[in-house]
N, C-alpha and C positions, 0 to 999 in steps of 0.2 A: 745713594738712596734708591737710584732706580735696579739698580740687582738685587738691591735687598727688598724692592717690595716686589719685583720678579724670582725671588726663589720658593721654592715650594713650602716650607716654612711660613713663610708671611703671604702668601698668595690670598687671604683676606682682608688683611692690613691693608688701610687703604692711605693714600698719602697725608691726608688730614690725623688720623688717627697714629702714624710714624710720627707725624712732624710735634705732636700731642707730645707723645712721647718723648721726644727728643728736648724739647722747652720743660717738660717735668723735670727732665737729668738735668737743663742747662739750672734750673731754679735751684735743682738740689746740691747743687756744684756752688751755684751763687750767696745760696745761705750760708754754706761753712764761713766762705770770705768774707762776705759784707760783716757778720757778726762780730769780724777780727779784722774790720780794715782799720780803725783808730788804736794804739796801744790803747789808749785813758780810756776808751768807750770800748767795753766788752757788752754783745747784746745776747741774750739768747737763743740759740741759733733755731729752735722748734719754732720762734714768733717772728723770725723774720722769714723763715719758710713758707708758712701761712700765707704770710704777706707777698711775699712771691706770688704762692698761690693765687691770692686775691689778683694781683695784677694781671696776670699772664689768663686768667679765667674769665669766663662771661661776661662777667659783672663790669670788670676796668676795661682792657686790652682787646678782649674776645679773639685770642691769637691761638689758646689751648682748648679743647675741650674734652672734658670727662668723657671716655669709651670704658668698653669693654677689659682692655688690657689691661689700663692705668688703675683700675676697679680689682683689675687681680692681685696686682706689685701689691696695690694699696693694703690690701688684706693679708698678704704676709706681712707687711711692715706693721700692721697692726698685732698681730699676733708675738711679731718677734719683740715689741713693746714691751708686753705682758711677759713676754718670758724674761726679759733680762730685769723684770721687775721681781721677780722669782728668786732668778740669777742672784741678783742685790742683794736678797734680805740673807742668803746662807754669807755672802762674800763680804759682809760689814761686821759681821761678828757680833751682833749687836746684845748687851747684856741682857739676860731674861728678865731681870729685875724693870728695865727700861721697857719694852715691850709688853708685860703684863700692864705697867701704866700707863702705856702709851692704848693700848685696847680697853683700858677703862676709859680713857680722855675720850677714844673715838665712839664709845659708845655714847656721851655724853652728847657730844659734837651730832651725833647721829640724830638723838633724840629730838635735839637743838631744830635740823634740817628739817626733821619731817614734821615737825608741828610749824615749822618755818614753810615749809612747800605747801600744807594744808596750807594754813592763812591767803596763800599766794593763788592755789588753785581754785580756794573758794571765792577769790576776789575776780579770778577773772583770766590768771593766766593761764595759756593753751600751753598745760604740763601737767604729769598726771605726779603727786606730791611726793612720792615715793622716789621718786627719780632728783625731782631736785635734791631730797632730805639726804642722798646719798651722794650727788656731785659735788656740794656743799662741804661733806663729809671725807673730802680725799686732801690730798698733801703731796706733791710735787719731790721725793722725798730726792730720785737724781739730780733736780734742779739745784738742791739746797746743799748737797753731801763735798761737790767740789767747791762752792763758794765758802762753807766754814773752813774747809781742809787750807786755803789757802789764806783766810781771815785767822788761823793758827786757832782755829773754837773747835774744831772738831774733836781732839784729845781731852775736851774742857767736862765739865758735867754737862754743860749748857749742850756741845757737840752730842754727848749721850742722851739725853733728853731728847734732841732733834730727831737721832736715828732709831730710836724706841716709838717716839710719835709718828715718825714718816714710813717707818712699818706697818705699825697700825693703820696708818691711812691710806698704804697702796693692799694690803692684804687682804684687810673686810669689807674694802667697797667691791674687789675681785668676788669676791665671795657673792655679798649680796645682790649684785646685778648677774649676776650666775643663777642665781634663784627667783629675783623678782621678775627679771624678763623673761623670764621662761612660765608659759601656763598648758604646758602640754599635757601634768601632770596635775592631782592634787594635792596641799600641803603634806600631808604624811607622807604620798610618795616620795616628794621632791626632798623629805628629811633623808627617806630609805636610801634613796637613790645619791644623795649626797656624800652620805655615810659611805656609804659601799665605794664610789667614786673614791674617796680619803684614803678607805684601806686599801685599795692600787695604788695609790702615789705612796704609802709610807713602805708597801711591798717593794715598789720599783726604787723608794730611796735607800731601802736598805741593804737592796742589790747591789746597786751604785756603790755602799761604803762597804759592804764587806766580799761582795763575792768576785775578787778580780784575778782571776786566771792568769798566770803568767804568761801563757803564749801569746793570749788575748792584748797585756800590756808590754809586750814586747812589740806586736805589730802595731799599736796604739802610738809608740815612741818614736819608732823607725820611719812612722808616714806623716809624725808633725812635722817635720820639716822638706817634707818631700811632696807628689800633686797626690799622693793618694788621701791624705788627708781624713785620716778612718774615723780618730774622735769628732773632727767637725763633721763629717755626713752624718755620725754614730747619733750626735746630738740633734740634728735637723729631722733626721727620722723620728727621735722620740718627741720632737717636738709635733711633729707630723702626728704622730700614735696618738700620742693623749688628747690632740684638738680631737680627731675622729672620734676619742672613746665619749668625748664630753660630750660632744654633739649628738651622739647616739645615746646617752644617755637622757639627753635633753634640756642642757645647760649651755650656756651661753658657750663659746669656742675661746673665749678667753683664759675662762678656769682652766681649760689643760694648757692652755702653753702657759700657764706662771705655775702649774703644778710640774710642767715637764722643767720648768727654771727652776724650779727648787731639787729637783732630782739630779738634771747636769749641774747645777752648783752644788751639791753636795758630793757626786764623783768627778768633781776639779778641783774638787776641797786639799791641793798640795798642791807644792813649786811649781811642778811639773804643768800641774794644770793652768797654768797665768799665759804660755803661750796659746793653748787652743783656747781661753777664754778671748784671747787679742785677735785669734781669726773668726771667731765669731762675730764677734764686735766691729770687723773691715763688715763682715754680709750685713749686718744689721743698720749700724748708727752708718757706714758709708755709704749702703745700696737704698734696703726695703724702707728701712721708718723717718728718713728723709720725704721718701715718695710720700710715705703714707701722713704728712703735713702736709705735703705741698697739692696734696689732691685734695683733704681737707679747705685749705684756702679756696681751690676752683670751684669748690661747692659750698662754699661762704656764702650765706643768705647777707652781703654787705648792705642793701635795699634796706633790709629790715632794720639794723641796727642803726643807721645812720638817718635816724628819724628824732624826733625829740621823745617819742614812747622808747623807743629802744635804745637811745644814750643812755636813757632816765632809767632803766629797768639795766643796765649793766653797771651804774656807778649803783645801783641798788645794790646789786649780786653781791661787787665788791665787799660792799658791808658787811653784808652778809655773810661771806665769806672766814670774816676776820672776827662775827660775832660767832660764828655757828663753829669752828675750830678752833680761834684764839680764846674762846672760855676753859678748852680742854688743858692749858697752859696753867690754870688754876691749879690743878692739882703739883705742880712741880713748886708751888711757889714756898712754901717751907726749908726744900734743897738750893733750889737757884736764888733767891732771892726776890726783889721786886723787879730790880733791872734786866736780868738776865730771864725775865719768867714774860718780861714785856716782848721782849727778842723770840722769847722761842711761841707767843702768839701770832708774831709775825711769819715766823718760819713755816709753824701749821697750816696758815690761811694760805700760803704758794703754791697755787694748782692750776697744771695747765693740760700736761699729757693724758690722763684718768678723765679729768672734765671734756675733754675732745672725744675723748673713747665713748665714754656715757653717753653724750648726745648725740653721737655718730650712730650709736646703735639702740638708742630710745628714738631718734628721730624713722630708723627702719622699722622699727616696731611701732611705729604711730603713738609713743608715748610723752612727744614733746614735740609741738613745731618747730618751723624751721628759722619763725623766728626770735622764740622765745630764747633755741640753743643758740642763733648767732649773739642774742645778748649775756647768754650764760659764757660762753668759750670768750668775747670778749672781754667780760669780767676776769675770767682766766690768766688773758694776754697780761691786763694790766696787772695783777698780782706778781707774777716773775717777777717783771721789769722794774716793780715797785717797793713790794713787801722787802725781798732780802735786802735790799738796800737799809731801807730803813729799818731792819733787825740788826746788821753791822755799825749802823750808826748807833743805835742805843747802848747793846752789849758792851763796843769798844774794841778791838783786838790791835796783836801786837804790829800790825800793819796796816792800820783802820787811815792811816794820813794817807797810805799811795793807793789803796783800792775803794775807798770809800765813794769818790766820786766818779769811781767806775765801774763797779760790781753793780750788773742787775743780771746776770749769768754767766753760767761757767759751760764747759763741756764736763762731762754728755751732759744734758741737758732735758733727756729724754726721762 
């Protein structure tokens, strides 16, 4: 410790701020485990990170404190979030048929939020309506994709359903907190400026699928398995490009890294591509978006929630939650039925990493306090832990006796 905070490199770093850092990795080291120390109890590994978080921060322990560093991890780990949220929607394959109803359901569910978050702001809580009507409005879709795969629902209509729904609900809240948090422009710009932004990502995805140079994918090949490693940097710079272009254009930094995700997943779109997407996935779900929970937890307003206003205002949310998405389940109910249509409202209302993101960066932008999001990301928490559970219990699958009373997440989880 002491040569590393004596080299010229950390020579600002000061030992609080090292040791900060060091309790972030040991928590983010601690989440994978704790998640998987019972076979029968599998937890979520983003809600026990938090939970870390919370301990090791101010608020419990006061042994970590939020700097400058932990503040930077944190923001790629957010970013890289968003992009393997991108990553997801090309890499599930998901039917168009699913998808166009899953974006009718969200719009629904949308509508549902913001006359939901009006009611709520006009009544008194410190959120500006627009923000809840869209947190409300998201789906946990990583959370949900490995716990049907393994409840054998995934292949099922009900599995379809889920991954049409849970597109729609990580794609159009990217979208519309890309647009709503940002007032640098006014609406017709931010149309202009949208559009324009679109037709670079569909230029750059279609580069991606058709323009591959052989020399280009010879040396592409040659350094997957070697330290040069060309597709993964190849990919970390575009991810890199697009935040900048987005930012410069004036939208949130999220919209480019799920737009630079939909572009790397679509030139990974083959065999070849499943190992750079797995070294991807070591920098991401291993390194940065671990941090970027576990900082969240240090900066957990836990004071606020753990009041009788703020339990009462997140078993709210919850409802909420389950009324303002699991309506959008309505629409599937002619193809799945009634039971399987009850499963997949449950699946919808499962939001934890998008609801984190949302108040993370409405709370910078003064669009929600700190304590209204600690009861919004609460509600969050309990949704994972809660909902899929009780979606496999309803549905039923071919393995519902030995995970039933242990499924409330899977990996990734993000």
């Amino acid at each position: 410790m002491d040569a590393w905070l004596s080299s010229p490199v950390a020579a600002e770093l000061t030992r609080p701020e090292a040791r900060s850092i060091v309790l972030v990795l040991l928590a983010s080291s601690l989440g994978a485990l704790l998640s998987r120390l019972h076979s029968r109890v599998i937890l979520p590994t983003v809600v026990v990170e938090i939970v870390l978080g919370i301990l090791i921060g101010t608020e419990v322990l006061d042994i970590a404190q939020p700097n400058t560093y932990i503040d930077v991890l944190s923001n790629f780990g957010l970013s890289l979030l968003f992009f393997f949220a991108g990553l997801e929607v090309v890499e599930k394959r998901v039917p168009a048929r699913s998808v166009r109803l899953g974006s009718v359901g969200w719009a629904v569910s949308l509508a549902i939020g913001l006359v939901v978050g009006y009611v709520l702001q006009q009544g008194g809580l410190d959120a500006e309506w627009w923000l809840i009507g869209v947190a409300l409005a998201t789906t946990a879709l990583g959370t949900l994709v490995p716990i049907l795969s393994d409840a054998g629902l995934l292949p099922t209509p009900l599995g379809s359903a889920v991954l049409g729904t849970g597109v729609a609900g990580e794609f159009w809240p990217i979208i519309f907190i890309s647009v709503f948090l940002t007032s640098t422009y006014g609406a017709a710009e931010e149309v202009l400026l949208l559009a324009g932004f679109g037709l670079i990502v569909l230029v750059a995805a279609r580069v991606a699928r058709s323009a591959r140079p052989p020399r280009v994918l010879r040396v592409l090949q040659e350094t997957v398995h070697t330290t040069g490693q060309t597709a993964v940097r190849a990919s970390l710079f575009l991810l890199a490009l697009m935040v900048l272009i987005a930012s410069d254009a004036g939208f949130e930094f999220v919209l480019g890294a799920f737009a630079a995700g939909l572009v790397v997943g679509l030139a990974l779109d083959s065999p070849e591509g499943a190992v750079v997407r797995m070294r991807l996935e070591g920098v991401g779900f291993g390194f940065l978006i671990p941090i970027y929970f576990v900082y969240t937890g240090m900066t957990f307003d836990l004071d606020s929630l753990l009041t009788p206003t703020g339990l009462a205002l997140a078993a709210a949310f919850l409802g909420l939650l389950l009324l303002t998405r699991g309506t959008s389940a309505l629409l599937w109910l002619r193809r799945l039925g009634p039971r399987e249509t009850g499963s997949l409202a449950l699946c919808a209302a499962t939001g934890l990493p998008l609801i984190v993101a949302i108040v993370d960066i409405g709370e910078g932008s003064g669009a929600i306090s700190d304590s209204a999001g600690a009861s919004l990301v609460g509600a969050g928490m309990i949704s994972v832990l809660l909902y899929p559970l009780l979606a496999i219990k309803i549905a039923g699958s071919r393995e519902a006796e030995e995970i039933s009373a242990s499924i409330a997440g899977e990996e990734p989880e993000y």
